[in-house]
C-alpha positions in Angstrom: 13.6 26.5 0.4 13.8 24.3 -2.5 13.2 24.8 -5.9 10.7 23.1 -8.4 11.8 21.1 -10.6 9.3 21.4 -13.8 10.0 17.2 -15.5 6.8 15.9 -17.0 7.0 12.2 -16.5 4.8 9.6 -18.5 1.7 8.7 -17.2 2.8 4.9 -17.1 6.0 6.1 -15.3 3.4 8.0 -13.1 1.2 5.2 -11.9 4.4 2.7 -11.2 6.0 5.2 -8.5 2.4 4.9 -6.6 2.5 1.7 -7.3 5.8 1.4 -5.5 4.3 3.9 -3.0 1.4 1.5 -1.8 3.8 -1.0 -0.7 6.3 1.1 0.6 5.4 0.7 4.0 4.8 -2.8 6.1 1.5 -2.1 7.1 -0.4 -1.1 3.7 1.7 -5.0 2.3 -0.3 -6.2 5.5 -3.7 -4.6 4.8 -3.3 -6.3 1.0 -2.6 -9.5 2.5 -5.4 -9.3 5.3 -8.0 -8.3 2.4 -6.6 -11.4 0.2 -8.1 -13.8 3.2 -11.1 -11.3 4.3 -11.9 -10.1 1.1 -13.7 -7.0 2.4 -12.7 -5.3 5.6 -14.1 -1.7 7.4 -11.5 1.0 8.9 -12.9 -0.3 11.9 -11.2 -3.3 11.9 -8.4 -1.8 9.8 -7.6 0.6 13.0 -8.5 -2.6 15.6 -6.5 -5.0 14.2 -3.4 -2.2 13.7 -4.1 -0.6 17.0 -3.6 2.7 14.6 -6.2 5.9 14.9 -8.9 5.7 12.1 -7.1 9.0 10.6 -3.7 6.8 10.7 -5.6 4.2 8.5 -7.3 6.5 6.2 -3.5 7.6 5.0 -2.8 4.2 4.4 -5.6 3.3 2.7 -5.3 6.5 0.2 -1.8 5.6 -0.7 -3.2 1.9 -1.9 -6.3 3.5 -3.4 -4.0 6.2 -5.3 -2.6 3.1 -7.1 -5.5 1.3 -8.0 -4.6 -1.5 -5.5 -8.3 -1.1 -3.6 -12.0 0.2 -3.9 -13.6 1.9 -1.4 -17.4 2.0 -0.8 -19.1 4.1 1.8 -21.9 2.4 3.9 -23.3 2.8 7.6 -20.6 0.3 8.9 -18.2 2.9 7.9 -15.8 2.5 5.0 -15.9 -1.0 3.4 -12.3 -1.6 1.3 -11.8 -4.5 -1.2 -9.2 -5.4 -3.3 -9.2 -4.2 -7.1 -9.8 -7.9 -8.3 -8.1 -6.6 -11.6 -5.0 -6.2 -9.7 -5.4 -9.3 -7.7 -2.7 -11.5 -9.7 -0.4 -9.0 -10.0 -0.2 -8.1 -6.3 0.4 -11.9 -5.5 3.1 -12.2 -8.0 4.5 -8.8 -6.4 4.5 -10.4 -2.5 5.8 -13.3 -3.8 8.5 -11.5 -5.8 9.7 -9.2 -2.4 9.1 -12.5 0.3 12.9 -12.3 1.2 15.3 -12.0 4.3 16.4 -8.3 4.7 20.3 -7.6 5.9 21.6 -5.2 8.4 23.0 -3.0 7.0 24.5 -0.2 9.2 27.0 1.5 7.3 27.9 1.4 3.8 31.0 -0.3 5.0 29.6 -3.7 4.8 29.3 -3.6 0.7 33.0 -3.1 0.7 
């Protein structure tokens, strides 16, 4: 077992790892960029368009609403999630910033 390690980080050091966090996996970037066009989407279509379980999507969408990237309103068409509007600009600027070709990379060998 591992042990705790007591650090109390800043709150503004806090909110940038979930931050990083939201968009640390391709499909919660995708979800930002499909509500950028839709503007407000369900968890229905969230887990239709993914071909993901609802429960799959829920994760995802609790990581971005952790970091302040959506809102989330309950309604009888299920979940309805937006983007923070105050956020908007920045999250732009952040896709733009990361649009980039990735490397293979198999082995450390190949920074030599």
């Amino acid at each position: 077992m591992g042990s705790t390690k007591h650090f109390h980080y800043s709150e503004e050091t806090t909110a940038i790892s979930l931050f990083g966090r939201a968009f640390a996996h391709p499909c919660r970037i995708k979800m930002v960029e499909l509500l950028i066009e839709a503007k407000t989407l369900n968890n229905q279509e969230f887990s239709h368009y993914f071909g993901m379980t609802r429960s799959t999507i829920h994760d995802h969408l609790v990581k971005l609403w952790q970091a302040g990237v959506i809102e989330i309103e309950s309604c009888e068409a299920g979940t309805l999630v937006s983007l923070n509007m105050e956020q908007l600009d920045f999250i732009r600027q952040l896709i733009s910033l990361f649009s980039f070709q990735t490397k293979d990379a198999y082995h450390l060998g190949v920074l030599d």
